[in-house]
C-alpha positions in Angstrom: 11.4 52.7 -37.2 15.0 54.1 -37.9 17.8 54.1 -35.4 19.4 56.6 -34.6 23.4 56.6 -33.2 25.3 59.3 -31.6 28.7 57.1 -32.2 31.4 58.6 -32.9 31.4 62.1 -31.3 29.2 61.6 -28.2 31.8 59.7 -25.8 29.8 57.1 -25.7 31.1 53.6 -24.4 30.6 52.2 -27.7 32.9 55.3 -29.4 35.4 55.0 -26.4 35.8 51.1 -26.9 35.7 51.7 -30.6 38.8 54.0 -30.8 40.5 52.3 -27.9 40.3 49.1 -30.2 41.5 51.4 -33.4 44.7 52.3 -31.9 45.2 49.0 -30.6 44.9 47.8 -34.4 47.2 50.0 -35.5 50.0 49.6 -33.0 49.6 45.8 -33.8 50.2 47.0 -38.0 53.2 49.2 -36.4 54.8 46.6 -34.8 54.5 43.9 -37.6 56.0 46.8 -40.0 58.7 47.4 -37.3 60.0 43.1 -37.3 59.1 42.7 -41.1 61.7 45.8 -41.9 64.2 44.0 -39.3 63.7 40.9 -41.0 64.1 41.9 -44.5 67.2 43.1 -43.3 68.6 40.6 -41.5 68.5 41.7 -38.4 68.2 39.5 -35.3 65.8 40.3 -32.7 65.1 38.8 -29.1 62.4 37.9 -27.6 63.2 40.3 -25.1 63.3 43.5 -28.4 59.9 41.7 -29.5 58.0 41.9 -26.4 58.8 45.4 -26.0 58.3 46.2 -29.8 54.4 44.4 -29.2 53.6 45.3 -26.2 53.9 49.3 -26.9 51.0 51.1 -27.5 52.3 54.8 -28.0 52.0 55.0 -31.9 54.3 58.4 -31.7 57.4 55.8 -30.5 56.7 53.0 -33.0 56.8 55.8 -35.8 59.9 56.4 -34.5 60.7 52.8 -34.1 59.6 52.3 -37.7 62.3 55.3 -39.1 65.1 53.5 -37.2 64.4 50.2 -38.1 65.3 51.3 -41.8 69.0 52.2 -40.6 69.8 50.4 -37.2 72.5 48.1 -37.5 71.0 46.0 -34.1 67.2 45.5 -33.1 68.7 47.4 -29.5 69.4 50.6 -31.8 65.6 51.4 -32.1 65.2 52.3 -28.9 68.3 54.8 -28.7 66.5 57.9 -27.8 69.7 60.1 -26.6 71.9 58.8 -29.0 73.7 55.8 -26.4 73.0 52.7 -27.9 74.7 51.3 -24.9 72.3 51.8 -22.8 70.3 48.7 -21.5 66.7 48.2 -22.5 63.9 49.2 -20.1 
């Protein structure tokens, strides 16, 4: 007797929870490529920049977070999205 799947392509629960646990693993590698470049460099980061750094999920904003975090002279710079540093974190 074979078996026979329909995962991935169907929208099965198996394919949703599948891809849904995907992205989580990669916003997880994100985010520990994020705090390893600030680290390297010598940058400080809060607990407060690290929660918000691993608790994101939008892979499009840790890209971006990942670019900055190669020039940013503080951890608060990565999430400058207008350009005001100044700006408190959300």
């Amino acid at each position: 007797m074979s078996f026979v799947s329909y995962f991935p392509g169907r929208g099965t629960v198996r394919e949703t929870a599948y891809l849904k646990g995907k992205t989580e693993g990669r916003a997880e590698g994100e985010a520990r490529g994020i705090l390893s470049v600030l680290e390297v460099r010598g940058i400080p980061v809060t607990d407060r920049v690290r929660e918000r750094i691993t608790s994101c999920t939008d892979l499009d904003r840790m890209d971006t977070w990942l670019e900055r975090s190669r020039t940013v002279e503080r951890a608060e710079d990565l999430f400058d999205e207008e350009g005001n540093a100044d700006k408190p974190i959300a």
